[in-house]
C-alpha positions in Angstrom: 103.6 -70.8 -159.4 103.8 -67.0 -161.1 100.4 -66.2 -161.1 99.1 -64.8 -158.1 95.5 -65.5 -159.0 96.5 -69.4 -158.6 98.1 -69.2 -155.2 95.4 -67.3 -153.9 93.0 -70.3 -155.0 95.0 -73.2 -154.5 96.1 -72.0 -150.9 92.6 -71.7 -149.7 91.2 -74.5 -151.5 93.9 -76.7 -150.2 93.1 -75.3 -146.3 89.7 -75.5 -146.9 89.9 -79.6 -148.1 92.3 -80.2 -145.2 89.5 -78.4 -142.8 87.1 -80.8 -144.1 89.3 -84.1 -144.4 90.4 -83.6 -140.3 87.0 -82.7 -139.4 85.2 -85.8 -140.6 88.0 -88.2 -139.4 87.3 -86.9 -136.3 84.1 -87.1 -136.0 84.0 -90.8 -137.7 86.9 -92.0 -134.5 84.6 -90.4 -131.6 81.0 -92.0 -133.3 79.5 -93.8 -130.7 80.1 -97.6 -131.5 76.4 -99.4 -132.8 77.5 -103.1 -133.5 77.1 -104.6 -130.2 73.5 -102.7 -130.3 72.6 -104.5 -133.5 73.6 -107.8 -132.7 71.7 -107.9 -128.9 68.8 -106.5 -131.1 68.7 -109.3 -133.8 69.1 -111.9 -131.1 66.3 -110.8 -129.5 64.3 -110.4 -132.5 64.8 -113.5 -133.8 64.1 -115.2 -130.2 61.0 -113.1 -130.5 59.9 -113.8 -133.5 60.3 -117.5 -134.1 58.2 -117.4 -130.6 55.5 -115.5 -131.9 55.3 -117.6 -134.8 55.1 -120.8 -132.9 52.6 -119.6 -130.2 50.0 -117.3 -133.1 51.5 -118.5 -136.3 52.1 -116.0 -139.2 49.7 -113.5 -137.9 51.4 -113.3 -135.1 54.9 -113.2 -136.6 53.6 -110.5 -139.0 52.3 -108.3 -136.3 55.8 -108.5 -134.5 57.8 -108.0 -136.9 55.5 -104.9 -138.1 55.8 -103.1 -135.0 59.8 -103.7 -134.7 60.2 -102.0 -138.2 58.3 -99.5 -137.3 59.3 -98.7 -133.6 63.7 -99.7 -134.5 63.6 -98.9 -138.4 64.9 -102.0 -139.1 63.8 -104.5 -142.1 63.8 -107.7 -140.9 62.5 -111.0 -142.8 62.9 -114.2 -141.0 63.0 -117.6 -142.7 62.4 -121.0 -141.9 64.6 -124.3 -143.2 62.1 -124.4 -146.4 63.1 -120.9 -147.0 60.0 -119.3 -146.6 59.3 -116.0 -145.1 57.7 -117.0 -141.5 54.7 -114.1 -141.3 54.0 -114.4 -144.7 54.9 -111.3 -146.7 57.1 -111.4 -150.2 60.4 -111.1 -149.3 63.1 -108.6 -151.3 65.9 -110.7 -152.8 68.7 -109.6 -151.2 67.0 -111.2 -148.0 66.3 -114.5 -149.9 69.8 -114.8 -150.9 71.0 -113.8 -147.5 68.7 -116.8 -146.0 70.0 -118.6 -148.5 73.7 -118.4 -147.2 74.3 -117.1 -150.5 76.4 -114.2 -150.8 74.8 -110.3 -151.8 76.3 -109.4 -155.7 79.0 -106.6 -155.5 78.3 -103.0 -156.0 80.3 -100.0 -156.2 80.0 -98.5 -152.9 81.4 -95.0 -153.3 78.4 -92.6 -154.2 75.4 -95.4 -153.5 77.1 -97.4 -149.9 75.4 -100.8 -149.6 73.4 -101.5 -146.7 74.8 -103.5 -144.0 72.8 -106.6 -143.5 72.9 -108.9 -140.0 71.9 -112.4 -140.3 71.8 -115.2 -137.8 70.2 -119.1 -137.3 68.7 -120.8 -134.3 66.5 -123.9 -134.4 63.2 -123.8 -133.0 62.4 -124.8 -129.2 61.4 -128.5 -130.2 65.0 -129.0 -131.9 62.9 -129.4 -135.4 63.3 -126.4 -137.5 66.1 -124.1 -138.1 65.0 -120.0 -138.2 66.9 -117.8 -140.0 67.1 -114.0 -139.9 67.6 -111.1 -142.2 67.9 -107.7 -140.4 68.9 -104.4 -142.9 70.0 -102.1 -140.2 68.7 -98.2 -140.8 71.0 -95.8 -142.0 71.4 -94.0 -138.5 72.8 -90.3 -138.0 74.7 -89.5 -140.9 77.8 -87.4 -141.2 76.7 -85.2 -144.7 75.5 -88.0 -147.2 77.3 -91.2 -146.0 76.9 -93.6 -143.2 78.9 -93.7 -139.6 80.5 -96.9 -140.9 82.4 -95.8 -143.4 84.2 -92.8 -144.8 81.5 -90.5 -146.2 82.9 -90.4 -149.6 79.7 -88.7 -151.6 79.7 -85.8 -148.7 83.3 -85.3 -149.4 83.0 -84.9 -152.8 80.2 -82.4 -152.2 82.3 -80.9 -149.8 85.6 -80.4 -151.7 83.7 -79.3 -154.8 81.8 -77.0 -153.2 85.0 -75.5 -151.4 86.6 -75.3 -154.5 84.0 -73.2 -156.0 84.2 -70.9 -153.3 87.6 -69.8 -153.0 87.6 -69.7 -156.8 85.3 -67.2 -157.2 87.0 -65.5 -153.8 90.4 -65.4 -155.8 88.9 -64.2 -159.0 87.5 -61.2 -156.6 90.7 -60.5 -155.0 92.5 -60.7 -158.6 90.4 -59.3 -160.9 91.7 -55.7 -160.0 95.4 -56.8 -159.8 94.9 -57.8 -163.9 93.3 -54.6 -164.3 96.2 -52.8 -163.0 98.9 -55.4 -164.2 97.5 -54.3 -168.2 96.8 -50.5 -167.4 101.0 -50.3 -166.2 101.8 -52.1 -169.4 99.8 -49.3 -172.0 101.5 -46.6 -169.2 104.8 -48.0 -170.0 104.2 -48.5 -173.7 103.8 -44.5 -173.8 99.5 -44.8 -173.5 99.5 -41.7 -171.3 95.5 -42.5 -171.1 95.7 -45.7 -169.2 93.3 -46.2 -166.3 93.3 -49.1 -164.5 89.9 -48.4 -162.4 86.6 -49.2 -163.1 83.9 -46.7 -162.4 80.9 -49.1 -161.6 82.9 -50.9 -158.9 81.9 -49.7 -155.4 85.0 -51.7 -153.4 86.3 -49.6 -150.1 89.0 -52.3 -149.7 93.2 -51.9 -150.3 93.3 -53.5 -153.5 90.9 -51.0 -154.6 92.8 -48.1 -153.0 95.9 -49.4 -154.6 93.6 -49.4 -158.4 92.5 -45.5 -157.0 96.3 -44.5 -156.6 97.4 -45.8 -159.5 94.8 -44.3 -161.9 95.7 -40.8 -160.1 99.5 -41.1 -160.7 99.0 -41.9 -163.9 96.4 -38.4 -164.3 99.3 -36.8 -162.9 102.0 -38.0 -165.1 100.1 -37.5 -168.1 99.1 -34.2 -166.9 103.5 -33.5 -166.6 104.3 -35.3 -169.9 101.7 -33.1 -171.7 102.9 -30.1 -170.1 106.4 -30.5 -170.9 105.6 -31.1 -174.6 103.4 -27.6 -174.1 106.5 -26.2 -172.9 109.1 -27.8 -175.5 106.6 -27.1 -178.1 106.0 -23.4 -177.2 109.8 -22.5 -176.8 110.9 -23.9 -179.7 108.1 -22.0 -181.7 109.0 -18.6 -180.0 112.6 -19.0 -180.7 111.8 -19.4 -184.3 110.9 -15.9 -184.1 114.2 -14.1 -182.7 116.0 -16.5 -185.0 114.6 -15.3 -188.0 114.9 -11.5 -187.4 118.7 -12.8 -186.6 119.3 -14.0 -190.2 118.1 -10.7 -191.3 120.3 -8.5 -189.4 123.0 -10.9 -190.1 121.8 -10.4 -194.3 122.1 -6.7 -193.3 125.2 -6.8 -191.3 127.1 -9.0 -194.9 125.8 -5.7 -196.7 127.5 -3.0 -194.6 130.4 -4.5 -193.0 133.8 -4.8 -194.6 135.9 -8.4 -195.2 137.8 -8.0 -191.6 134.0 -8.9 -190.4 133.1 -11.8 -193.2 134.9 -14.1 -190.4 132.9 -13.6 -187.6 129.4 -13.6 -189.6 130.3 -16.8 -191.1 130.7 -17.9 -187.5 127.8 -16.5 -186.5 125.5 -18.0 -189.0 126.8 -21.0 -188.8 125.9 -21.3 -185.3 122.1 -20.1 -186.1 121.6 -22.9 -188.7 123.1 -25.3 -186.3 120.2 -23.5 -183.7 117.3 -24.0 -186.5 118.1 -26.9 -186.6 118.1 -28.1 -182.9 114.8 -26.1 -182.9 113.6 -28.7 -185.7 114.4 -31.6 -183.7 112.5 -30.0 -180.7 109.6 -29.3 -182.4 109.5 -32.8 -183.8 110.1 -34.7 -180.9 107.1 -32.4 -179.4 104.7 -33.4 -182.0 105.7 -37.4 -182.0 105.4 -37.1 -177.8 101.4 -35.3 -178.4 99.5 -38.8 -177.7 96.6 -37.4 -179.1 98.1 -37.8 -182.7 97.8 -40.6 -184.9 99.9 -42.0 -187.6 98.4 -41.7 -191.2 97.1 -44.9 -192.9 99.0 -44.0 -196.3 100.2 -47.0 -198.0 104.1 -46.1 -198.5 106.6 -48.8 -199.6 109.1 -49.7 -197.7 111.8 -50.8 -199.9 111.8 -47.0 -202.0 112.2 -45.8 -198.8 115.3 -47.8 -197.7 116.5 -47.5 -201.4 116.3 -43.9 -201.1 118.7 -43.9 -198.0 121.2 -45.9 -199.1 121.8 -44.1 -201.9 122.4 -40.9 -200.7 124.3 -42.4 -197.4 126.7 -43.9 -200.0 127.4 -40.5 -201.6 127.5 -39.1 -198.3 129.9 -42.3 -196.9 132.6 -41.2 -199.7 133.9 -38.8 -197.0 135.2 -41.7 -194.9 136.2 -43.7 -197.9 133.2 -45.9 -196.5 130.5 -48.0 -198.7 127.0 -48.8 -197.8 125.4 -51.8 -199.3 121.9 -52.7 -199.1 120.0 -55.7 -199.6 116.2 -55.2 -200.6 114.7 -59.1 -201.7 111.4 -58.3 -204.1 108.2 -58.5 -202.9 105.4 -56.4 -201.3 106.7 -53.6 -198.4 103.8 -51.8 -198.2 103.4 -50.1 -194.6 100.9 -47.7 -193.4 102.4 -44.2 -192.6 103.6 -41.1 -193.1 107.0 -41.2 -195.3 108.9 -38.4 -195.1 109.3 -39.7 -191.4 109.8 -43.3 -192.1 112.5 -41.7 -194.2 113.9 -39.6 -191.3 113.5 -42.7 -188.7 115.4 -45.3 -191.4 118.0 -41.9 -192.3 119.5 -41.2 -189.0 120.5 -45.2 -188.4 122.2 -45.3 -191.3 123.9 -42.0 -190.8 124.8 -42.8 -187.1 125.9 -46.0 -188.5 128.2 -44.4 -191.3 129.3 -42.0 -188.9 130.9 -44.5 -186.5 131.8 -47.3 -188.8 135.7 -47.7 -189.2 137.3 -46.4 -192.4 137.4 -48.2 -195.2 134.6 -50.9 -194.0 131.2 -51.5 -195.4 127.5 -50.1 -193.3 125.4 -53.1 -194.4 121.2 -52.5 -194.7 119.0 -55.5 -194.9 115.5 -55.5 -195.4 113.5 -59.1 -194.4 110.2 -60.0 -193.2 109.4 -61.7 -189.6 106.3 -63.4 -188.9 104.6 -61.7 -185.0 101.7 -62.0 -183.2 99.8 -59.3 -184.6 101.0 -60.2 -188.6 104.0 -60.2 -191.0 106.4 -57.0 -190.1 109.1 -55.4 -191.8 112.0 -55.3 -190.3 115.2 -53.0 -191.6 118.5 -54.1 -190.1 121.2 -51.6 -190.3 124.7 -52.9 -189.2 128.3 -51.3 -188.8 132.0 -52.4 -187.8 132.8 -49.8 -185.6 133.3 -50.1 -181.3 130.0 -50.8 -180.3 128.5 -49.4 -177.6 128.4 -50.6 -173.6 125.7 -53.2 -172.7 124.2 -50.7 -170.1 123.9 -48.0 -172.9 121.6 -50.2 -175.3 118.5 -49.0 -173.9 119.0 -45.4 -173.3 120.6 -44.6 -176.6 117.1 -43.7 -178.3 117.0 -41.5 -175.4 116.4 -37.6 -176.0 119.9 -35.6 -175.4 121.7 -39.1 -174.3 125.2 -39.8 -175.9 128.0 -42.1 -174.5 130.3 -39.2 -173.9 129.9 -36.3 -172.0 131.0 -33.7 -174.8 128.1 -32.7 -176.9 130.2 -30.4 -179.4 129.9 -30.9 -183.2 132.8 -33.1 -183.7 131.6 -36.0 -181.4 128.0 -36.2 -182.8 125.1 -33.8 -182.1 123.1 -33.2 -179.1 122.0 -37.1 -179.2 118.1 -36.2 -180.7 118.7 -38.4 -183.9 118.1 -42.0 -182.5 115.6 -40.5 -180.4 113.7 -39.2 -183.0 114.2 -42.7 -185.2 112.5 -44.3 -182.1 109.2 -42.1 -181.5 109.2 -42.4 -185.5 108.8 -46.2 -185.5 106.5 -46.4 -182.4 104.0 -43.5 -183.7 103.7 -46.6 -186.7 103.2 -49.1 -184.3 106.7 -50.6 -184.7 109.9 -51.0 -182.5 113.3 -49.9 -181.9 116.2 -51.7 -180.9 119.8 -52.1 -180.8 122.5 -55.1 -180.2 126.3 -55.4 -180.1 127.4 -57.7 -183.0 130.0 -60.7 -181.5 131.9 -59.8 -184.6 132.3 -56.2 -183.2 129.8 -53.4 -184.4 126.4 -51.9 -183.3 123.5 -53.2 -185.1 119.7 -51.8 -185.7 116.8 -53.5 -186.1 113.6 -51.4 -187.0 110.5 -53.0 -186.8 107.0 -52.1 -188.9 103.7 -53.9 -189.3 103.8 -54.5 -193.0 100.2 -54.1 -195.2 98.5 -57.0 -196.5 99.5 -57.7 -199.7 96.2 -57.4 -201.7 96.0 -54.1 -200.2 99.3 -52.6 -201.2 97.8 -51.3 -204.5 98.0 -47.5 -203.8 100.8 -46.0 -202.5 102.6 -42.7 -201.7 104.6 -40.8 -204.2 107.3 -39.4 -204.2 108.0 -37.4 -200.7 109.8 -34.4 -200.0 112.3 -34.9 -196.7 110.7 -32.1 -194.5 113.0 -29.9 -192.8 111.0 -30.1 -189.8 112.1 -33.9 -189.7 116.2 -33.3 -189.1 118.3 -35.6 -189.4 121.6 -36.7 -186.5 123.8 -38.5 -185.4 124.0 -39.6 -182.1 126.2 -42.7 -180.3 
């Protein structure tokens, strides 16, 4: 069993039933034994009886058998050979049929236990009748509902149910926080910086609830650290716009005045400031995709422009490495909800990363299908290469910021490893996800996933988008 909430309640339940089962069978093989009680007693009764009833006839029977009923709480009818009832009263049937020598009809005897009867026949002191008793023997000390002859089956029904309830409602007490804490982790681990996992009516003092109380202040903490490095990252990358800027000027003043020995070294030097804006780009959208206090907008764009749009331009741009891209887009409706200059910059940097390590002379493959999920119909763009792959253990952490297989991070080998990061903070600000796979053929492949629109409502949609240069683009591996 996984769930903790069931071996909590099982495991008491269970002790609690065994508790119960011992205890009765305990108590049932040290009850005091009754039978050789009974029998003196109906002997005697009868003797009694059938002597009253000769010396003061029925009255006298009737008064008798009157006073043992109500002095032994025992019913007891006695009969002679016509099979009338000696003192006189109306007799119940069981006790005719029992005089009778006939036997009692079955009855279920699990909830409602049938009475045990005594019976017994003696002829009268002259030899010339033959008495015959009937004796329903009280229900005695009972052991919860049943009697001390039998296994009090009603009682241990009552018992075990009742048990039952209890420890149920004692696990659901013990679990309920666990669940609490068990769905707050998952929205912390899903990026919901917000997630609390107490609840501030409860007034529990126990560990459970001081496990609940450390969680929900880690997670204050941590969000309280996330936000403040996205302050941070935000703020730097804002004030280094500034210096940057009055560096392209003087380097604009510094072309006008210097001479051609120098044309060199400023070409160097302003290649390395656009290769800084742009790293300051990345940073500054990373920064805004981390804020969880923004929300995607509920634009209606479609999909397939937007992959259309991509592979077009990654086909010019795949000439380079005498490399093709070919997409596959089937009709139909792609209408997402979002904002798609980034869906643009999240499907982009795939494709380029994909172009960028695929081998010469082979094919980057884009495929657009839908996939039915739990929460709808999703899109789902599958970019594919033939280059080396990637290690298993690298899957997850390339759509980590500033992560790349190697450890040189110059130009040549692919960027500072911000463009798959950027592709993945892009699809999950849309509600989507991100993942990669090695292909057994060799290859990395990408699947991006997106909640797609219904299609009744994927009427209106975006026009055309300019590719902000806020949103770079990269290449990572």
């Amino acid at each position: 069993m996984k769930s903790l909430f069931l071996k909590i309640f099982l495991s008491f339940w269970v002790a609690q039933a065994l508790f119960l089962v011992i205890a009765l069978l305990v108590m049932l093989a040290l009850r005091p034994q009754r039978n050789a009680t009974w029998e003196a007693l109906r002997t005697t009764a009868l003797t009694e009886a059938t002597s009253a009833y000769e010396q003061g006839g029925a009255h006298q029977a009737l008064e008798y058998l009157e006073n043992l009923q109500m002095t032994q709480h025992v019913r007891v009818y006695v009969f002679d050979d016509q099979g009338n009832e000696i003192s006189g009263r109306s007799s119940t049937g069981w006790a005719e049929r029992v005089a009778a020598g006939r036997p009692l009809p079955q009855r279920p005897g699990m909830l409602f236990p049938r009475p045990q009867i005594l019976t017994e026949s003696r002829a009268s002191s002259d030899g010339r009748h033959l008495y015959t008793i009937a004796m329903e023997l009280p229900p005695g000390p009972r052991v919860f509902l049943g009697p001390p002859w039998r296994i009090p089956l009603p009682g241990l029904i009552i018992a075990v149910l009742s048990s039952g309830l209890v420890c149920y409602f004692l696990a659901w007490y013990m679990t309920k926080p666990v669940a609490r804490l068990r769905a707050a982790t998952q929205r912390l681990a899903a990026g919901d910086l917000t997630a609390r996992a107490g609840d501030p009516a409860s007034k529990r003092r126990d560990e459970i609830a001081g496990l609940v109380r450390d969680f929900d202040t880690m997670a204050a903490r941590l969000e309280t650290l996330v936000k403040a490095q996205s302050r941070l990252l935000n703020d730097i990358s804002h004030e280094l716009r500034s210096p940057l800027a009055r560096l392209n000027v003087a380097l604009g003043l510094a072309r006008q005045r210097s001479g051609p020995e120098s044309a060199t070294m400023l070409e160097r030097i302003e290649l390395e400031a656009a290769r800084l804006n742009e790293l300051i780009g990345r940073l500054l959208t990373l920064a805004r995709m981390e804020d969880g206090e923004q929300h995607a907008p509920s634009t209606p764009v479609l999909l397939d422009e937007v992959v259309l749009n991509v592979a077009e331009d990654a086909e010019f741009e795949a000439q380079a490495r005498h490399c093709h891209v070919h997409s596959e887009i089937p009709a139909g409706s792609w209408g997402v909800r979002g904002d798609a200059s980034l869906l643009h910059s999240a499907v982009e940097n795939v494709v380029r990363n994909a172009i960028r390590y695929t081998r010469e002379g082979t094919t980057v493959a884009i495929h657009l299908e839908k996939t039915k999920s739990a929460g709808g119909e999703e899109a789902v763009v599958r970019v594919t290469d033939c280059g080396g792959g990637v290690p298993a253990d690298a899957l997850e952490k390339l759509f980590q910021p500033f992560y790349r297989l190697d450890d040189a991070r110059g130009r040549q080998t692919g960027g500072v490893g911000l463009g798959l990061a950027i592709t993945e903070r892009a699809v999950r600000f849309h509600g989507g996800r991100v993942a990669a796979v090695n292909r057994a053929e060799g290859g990395l492949m990408v699947e991006i996933h997106l909640p797609l629109m219904p299609a009744s409502l994927t009427s209106v949609v975006s026009g055309p988008w300019p590719v902000s240069s806020e949103i770079p683009l990269a290449t990572d591996h």
